[in-house]
C-alpha positions as CSV (number, residue, x, y, z in Angstrom):
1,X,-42.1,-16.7,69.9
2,X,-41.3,-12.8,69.4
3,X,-37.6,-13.8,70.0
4,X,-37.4,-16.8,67.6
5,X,-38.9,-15.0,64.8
6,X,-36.4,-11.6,65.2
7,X,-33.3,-14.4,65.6
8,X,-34.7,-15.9,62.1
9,X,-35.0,-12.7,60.2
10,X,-31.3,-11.8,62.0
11,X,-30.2,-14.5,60.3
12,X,-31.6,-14.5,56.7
13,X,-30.1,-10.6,56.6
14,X,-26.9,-11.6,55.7
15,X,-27.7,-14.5,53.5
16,X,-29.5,-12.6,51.7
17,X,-26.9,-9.3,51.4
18,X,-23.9,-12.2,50.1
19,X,-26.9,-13.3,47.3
20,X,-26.7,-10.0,46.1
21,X,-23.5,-9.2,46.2
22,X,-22.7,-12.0,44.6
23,X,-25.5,-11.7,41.8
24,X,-24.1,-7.8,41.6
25,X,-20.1,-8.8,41.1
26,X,-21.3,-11.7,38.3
27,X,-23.2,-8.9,36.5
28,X,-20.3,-6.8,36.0
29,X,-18.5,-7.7,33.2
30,X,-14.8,-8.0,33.4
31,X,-12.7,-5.7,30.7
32,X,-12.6,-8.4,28.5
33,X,-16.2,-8.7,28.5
34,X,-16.9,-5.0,28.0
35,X,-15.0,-5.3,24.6
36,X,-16.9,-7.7,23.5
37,X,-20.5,-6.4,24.7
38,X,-19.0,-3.0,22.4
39,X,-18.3,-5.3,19.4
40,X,-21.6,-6.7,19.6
41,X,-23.3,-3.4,19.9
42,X,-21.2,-2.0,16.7
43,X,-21.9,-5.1,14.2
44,X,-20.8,-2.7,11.1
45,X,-17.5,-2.0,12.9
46,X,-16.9,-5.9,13.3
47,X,-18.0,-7.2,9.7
48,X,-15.5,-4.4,8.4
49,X,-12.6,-6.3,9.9
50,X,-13.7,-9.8,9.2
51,X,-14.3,-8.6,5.4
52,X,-10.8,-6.9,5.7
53,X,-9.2,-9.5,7.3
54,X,-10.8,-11.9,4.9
55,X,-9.9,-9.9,2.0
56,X,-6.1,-9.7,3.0
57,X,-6.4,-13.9,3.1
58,X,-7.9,-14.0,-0.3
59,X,-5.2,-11.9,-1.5
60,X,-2.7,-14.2,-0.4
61,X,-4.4,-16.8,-1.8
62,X,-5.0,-15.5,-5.1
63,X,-1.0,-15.7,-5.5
64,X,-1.3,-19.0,-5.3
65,X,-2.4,-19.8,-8.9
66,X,0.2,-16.9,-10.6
67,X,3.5,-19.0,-8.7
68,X,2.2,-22.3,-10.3
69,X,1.4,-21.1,-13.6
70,X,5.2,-18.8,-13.2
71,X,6.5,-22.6,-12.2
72,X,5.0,-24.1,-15.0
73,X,6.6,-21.5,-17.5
74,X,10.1,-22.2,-16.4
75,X,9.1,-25.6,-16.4
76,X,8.6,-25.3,-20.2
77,X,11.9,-22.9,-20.8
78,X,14.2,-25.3,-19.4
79,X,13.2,-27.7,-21.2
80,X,13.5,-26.3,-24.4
81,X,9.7,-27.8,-25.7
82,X,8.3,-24.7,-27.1
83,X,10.2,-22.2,-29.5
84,X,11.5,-19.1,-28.3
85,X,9.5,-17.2,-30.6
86,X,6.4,-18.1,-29.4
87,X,7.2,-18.4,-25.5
88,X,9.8,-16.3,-24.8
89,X,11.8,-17.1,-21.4
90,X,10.6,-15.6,-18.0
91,X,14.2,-14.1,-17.3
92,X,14.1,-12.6,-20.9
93,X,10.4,-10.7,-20.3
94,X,11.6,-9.8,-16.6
95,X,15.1,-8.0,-18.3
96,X,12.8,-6.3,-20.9
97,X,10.7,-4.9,-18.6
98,X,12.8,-3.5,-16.5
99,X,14.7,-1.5,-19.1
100,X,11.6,-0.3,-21.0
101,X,10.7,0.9,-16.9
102,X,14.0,2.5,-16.5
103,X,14.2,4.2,-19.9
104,X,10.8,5.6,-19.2
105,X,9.2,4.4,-22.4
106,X,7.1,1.7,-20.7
107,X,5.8,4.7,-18.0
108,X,5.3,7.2,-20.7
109,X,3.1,4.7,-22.9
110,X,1.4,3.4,-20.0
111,X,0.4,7.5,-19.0
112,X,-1.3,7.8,-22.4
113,X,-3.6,5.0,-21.5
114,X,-4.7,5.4,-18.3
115,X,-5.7,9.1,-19.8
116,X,-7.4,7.3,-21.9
117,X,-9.3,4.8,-19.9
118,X,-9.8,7.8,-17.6
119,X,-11.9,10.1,-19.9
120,X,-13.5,7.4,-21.9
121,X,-14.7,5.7,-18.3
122,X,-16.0,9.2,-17.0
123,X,-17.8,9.8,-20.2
124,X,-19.1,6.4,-20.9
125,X,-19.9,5.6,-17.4
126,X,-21.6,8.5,-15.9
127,X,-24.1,8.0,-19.2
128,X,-24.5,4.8,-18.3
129,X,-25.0,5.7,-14.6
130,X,-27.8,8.5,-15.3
131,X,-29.8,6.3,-17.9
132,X,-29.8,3.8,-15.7
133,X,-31.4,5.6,-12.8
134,X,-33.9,7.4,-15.5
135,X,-34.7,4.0,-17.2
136,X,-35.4,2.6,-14.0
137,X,-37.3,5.4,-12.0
138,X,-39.3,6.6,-14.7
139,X,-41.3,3.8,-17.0
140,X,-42.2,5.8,-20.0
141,X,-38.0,6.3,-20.1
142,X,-37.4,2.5,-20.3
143,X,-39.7,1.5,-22.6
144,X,-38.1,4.6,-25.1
145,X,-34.3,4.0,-24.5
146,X,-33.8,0.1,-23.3
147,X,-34.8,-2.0,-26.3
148,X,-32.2,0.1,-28.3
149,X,-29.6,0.0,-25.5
150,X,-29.9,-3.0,-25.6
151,X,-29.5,-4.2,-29.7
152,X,-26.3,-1.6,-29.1
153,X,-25.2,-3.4,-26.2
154,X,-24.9,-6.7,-28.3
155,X,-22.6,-5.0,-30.8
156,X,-18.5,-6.3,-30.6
157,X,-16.1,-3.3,-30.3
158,X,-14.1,-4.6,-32.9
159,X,-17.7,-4.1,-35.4
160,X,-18.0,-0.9,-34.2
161,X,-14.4,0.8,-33.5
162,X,-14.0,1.3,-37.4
163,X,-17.4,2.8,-38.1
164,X,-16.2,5.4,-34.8
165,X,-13.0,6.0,-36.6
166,X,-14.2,7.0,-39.5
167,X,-16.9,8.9,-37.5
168,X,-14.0,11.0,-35.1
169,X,-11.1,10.2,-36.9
170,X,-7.8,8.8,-35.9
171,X,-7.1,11.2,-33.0
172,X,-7.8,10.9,-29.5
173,X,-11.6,11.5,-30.3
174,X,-12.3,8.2,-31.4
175,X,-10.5,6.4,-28.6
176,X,-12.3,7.7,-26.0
177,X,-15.4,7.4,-27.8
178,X,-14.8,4.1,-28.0
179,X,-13.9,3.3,-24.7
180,X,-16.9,5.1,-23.3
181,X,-18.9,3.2,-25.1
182,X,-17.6,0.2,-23.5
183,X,-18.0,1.5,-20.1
184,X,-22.1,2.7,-20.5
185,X,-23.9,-0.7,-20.9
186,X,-22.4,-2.3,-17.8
187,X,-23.1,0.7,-15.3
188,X,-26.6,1.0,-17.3
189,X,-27.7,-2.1,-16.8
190,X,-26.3,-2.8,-13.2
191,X,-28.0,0.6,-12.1
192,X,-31.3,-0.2,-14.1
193,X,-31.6,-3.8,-12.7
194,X,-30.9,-2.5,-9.1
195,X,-33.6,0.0,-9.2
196,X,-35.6,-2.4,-10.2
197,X,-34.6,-4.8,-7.4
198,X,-35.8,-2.6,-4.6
199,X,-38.1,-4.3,-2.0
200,X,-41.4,-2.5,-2.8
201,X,-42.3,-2.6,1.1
202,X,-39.2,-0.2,1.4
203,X,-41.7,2.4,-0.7
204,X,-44.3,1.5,1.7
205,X,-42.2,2.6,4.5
206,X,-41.6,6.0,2.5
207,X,-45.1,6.7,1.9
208,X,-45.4,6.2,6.0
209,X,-42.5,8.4,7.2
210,X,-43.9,11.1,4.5
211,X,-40.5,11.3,2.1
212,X,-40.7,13.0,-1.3
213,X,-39.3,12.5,-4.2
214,X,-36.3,13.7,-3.7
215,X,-35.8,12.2,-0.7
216,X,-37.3,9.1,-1.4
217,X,-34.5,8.9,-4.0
218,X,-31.1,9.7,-2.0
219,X,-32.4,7.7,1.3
220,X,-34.3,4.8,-0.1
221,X,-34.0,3.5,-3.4
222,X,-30.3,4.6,-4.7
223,X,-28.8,3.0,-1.3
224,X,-31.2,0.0,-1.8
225,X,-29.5,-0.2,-5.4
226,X,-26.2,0.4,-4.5
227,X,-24.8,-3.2,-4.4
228,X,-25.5,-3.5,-8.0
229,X,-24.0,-0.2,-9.0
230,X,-20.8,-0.9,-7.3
231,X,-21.1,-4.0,-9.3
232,X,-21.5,-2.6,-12.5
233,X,-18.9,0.0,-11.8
234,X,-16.1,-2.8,-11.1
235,X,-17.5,-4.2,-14.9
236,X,-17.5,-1.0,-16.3
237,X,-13.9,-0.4,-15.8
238,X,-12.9,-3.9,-16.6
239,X,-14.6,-3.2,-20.1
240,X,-12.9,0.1,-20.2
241,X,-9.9,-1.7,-19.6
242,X,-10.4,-4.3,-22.0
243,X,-11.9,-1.3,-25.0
244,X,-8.4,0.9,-24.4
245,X,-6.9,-2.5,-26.8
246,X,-9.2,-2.2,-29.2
247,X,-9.1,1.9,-29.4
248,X,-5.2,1.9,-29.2
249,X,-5.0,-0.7,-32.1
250,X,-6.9,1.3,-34.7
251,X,-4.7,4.4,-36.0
252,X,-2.7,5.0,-32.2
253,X,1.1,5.8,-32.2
254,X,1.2,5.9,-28.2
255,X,0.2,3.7,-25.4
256,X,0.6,-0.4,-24.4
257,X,-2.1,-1.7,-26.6
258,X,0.3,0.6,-29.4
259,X,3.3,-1.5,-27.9
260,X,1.6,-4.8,-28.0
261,X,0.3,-4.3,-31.9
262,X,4.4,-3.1,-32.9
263,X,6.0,-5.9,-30.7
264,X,3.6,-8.3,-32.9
265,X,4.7,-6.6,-36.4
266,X,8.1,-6.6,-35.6
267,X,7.9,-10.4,-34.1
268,X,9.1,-8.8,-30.3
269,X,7.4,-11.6,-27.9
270,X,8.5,-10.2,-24.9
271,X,7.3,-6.7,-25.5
272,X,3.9,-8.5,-25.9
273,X,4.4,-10.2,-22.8
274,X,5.3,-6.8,-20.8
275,X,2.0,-5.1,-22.3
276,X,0.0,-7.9,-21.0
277,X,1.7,-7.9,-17.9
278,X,1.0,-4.4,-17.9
279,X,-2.3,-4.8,-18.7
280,X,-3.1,-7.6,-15.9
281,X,-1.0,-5.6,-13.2
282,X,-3.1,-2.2,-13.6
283,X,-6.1,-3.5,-14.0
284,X,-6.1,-5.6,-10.8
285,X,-5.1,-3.0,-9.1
286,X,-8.1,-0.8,-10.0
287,X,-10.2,-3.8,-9.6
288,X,-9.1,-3.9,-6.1
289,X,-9.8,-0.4,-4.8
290,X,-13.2,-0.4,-6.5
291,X,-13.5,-3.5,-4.2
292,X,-12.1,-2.2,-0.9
293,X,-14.5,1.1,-1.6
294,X,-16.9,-1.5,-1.7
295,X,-16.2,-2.8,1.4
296,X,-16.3,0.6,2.9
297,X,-19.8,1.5,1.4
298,X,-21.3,-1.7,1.7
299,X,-20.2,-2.5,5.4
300,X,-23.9,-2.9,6.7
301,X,-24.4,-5.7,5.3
302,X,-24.7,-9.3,6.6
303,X,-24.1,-11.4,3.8
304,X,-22.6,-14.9,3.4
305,X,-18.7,-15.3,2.9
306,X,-18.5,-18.3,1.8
C-alpha cells in the first residue's frame, strides 16, 4: 500500500508543476498587452487622444459646409443671376485680398484690432471673471451687484456705444470701453452659474479633510466650476469679437470694422467681403485654441462625445 500511494503522489508532481506553469505563462501579458494594461491605468492620457483625434476629424468635417457654400457662390457668379454690386465674384475678393495682404494695409488694420480686442477682453473679462466668483461665493455680493448686472446685460451695444462715446470720446478710450463691456457679462455669468453648480457633497468632503477657505477655493470649488468658465471665456471673446464692429464703426480711422464701414460708403463689395473674411478667419482661430486649452484643462473628464 506504502508503494502505491508514493507512485501516485510521484505522479500527480508533475501534473501539477505543467498546471502552473501554464497558469504562470497565461498570466504574463505579452507586450501588446502591457500597453494596453498602461492605457487603462492612465484614462486621462487616453481620453486626451480620443478628444484630439476627434477634434482633428471635426475639423475636417467642419470644411465641409464652407466648400459647398464656396461651390454655391461660383454657382451664382457664372451664372450671372445676382449683380456684381451686391455679390461680387469669388476670384474678384480672392485678388483683393491678396493685394491689400501684400501691400500691408490689410495686416496693419487688422494689428489695430486685435490691440483692441486684446485690452478691451483683458479689461472686460477679468471684471467679469472676479464678480463672478464674488457674486457667487459670497451671497450678500449677489444679491447687491446681480439684479443690475443683469438689466445691463440686456442693453444692445449699438444703445450703448454712443452714450460711451460721448462718455470717453472718439479715441481709443471708448473702444475698449466698449469692447470690455461686451466681454464682462459672459465670463460673469458663466463663472457665477458654475459656482453655483458645485455638488454640495464636494463641501462635505472639505469640511472632512479639514480645508480652509483658501483652500477650499483653489482645490474644490474653482476646479468644480471650471467647465463653465472655460465656457464663458470662449463667449467672452466671441462677443469681444463681435463688440470690436461696433467700437471701430463709431468715430475709428483704423482697423477692419473701419474697412468694412469705408468699403460700404464708397460701394467697395469686395473690401466688405475681405473684412468679413477677416473677421470669420481670426476669430475661429482664437475660438479654437480656447478649445484645445480646453481639452488640455479639462482632460479628466468622461463625458459623452456624441
Amino acid at each position: 500500500m506504502s508503494s502505491q500511494t508514493n507512485e501516485s503522489r510521484t505522479e500527480r508532481r508533475p501534473s501539477q508543476e505543467r498546471q502552473k506553469n501554464s497558469r504562470s505563462s497565461s498570466s504574463r501579458p505579452v507586450s501588446g498587452q502591457e500597453n494596453a494594461l498602461n492605457d487603462s491605468t492612465d484614462p486621462s492620457a487616453s481620453q486626451t487622444k480620443t478628444r484630439l483625434r476627434l477634434f482633428s476629424f471635426d475639423s475636417i468635417q467642419g470644411a465641409i459646409l464652407p466648400i459647398m457654400i464656396l461651390s454655391v457662390w461660383l454657382i451664382i457668379d457664372w451664372s450671372g443671376s445676382i449683380p456684381k454690386t451686391l455679390l461680387p465674384s469669388l476670384f474678384s475678393v480672392i485678388e483683393v485680398f491678396g493685394k491689400m495682404l501684400v501691400s500691408g494695409e490689410l495686416l496693419s488694420h487688422l494689428g489695430f484690432s486685435l490691440e483692441r480686442v486684446a485690452y478691451g477682453f483683458l479689461i472686460g473679462g477679468l471684471l467679469g471673471l472676479g464678480l463672478g466668483i464674488l457674486a457667487g461665493l459670497v451671497r450678500k455680493i449677489d444679491y447687491l451687484i446681480d439684479p443690475s448686472l443683469q438689466v445691463l446685460r440686456l442693453v444692445p451695444h449699438l444703445a450703448i456705444a454712443p452714450l460711451i462715446t460721448l462718455w470717453f470720446g472718439f479715441g481709443e478710450m471708448s473702444k475698449v470701453v466698449i469692447i470690455a463691456s461686451g466681454a464682462l457679462f459672459p465670463l460673469y455669468i458663466n463663472t457665477y452659474i458654475g459656482i453655483r453648480n458645485v455638488d454640495n457633497q464636494l463641501f462635505e468632503v472639505s469640511d472632512i479633510l479639514q480645508f480652509n477657505k483658501w483652500r477650499r477655493i483653489t482645490k474644490l470649488i474653482l476646479p468644480a466650476a471650471l467647465p463653465n468658465i472655460l465656457m464663458g471665456l470662449r463667449t467672452s471673446i466671441a462677443v469681444s469679437w463681435i463688440s470690436l464692429v461696433v467700437a471701430e464703426y463709431v468715430g475709428a480711422y483704423q482697423g477692419v470694422g473701419f474697412l468694412i464701414n469705408e468699403a460700404k460708403q464708397n460701394l467697395k463689395p469686395e473690401v466688405i467681403f475681405v473684412g468679413i473674411l477677416v473677421f470669420a478667419i481670426v476669430g475661429k482661430v482664437l475660438d479654437s485654441l480656447i478649445k484645445l486649452l480646453e481639452l488640455r484643462l479639462l482632460n479628466w473628464r468622461d463625458n459623452y462625445q456624441g
